[in-house]
C-alpha positions, 0 to 999 in steps of 0.5 A: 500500500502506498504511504500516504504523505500526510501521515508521516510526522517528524519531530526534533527530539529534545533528549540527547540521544546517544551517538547523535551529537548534533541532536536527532529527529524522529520519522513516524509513520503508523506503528513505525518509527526512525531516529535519524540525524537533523535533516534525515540521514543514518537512520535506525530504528526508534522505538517510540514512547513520547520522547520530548519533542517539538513537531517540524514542518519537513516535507516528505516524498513518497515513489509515488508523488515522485513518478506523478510529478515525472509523468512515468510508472512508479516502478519504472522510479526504481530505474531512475533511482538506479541509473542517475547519480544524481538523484537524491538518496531516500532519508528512510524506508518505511514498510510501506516503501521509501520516503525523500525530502521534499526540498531534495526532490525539488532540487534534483527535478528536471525543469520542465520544458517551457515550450512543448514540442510541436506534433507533427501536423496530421493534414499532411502525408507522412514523409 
């Protein structure tokens, strides 16, 4: 089942949590939890018990809000992910699948073309 986006809750933990200097979030979604650094890398799991925390406003990508926005099939999302370097790592996956930040996937986005190409005009013969 896909993850549904607005499910998915991240918080700054207020405790020290240990081997995480820098401090920690935690990625909840259903009964599955993940500490991760500030901003989403080296993720473990986390089990959850109302840590003190404060709620961020940090936007997630789901494989399938990124194959719509890209106009393919989200399996086909598994071939991009695989073959451009350039695009960004998951910060985590759930059962469900994968999540991304929002802000690297607008980073990475190809920029849509801004004339669309011209169809071939069909009162014509073809050539």
């Amino acid at each position: 089942m896909p993850i549904n986006p607005k499910l998915v809750h991240v918080y700054a933990l207020l405790d020290p949590v240990e081997g995480r200097p820098e401090g920690a979030w935690a990625f909840h979604y259903h009964n599955e939890s993940f500490v991760t650094d500030p901003g989403g890398g080296n993720p473990a799991p986390l089990a959850w018990t109302d840590q003190p925390h404060r709620v961020l406003d940090f936007g997630v990508k789901t494989r399938e809000e990124i194959a719509g926005a890209l106009r393919i099939n989200p399996a086909k999302l598994g071939l991009v992910v695989r073959t451009d370097a350039t695009f960004p790592a998951p910060i985590l996956e759930f059962r469900d699948g994968p999540i991304w930040s929002a802000d690297a996937i607008e980073a990475w986005a190809p920029t849509p073309s801004p004339t669309p190409v011209p169809g071939r005009d069909r009162s014509l013969p073809r050539i």
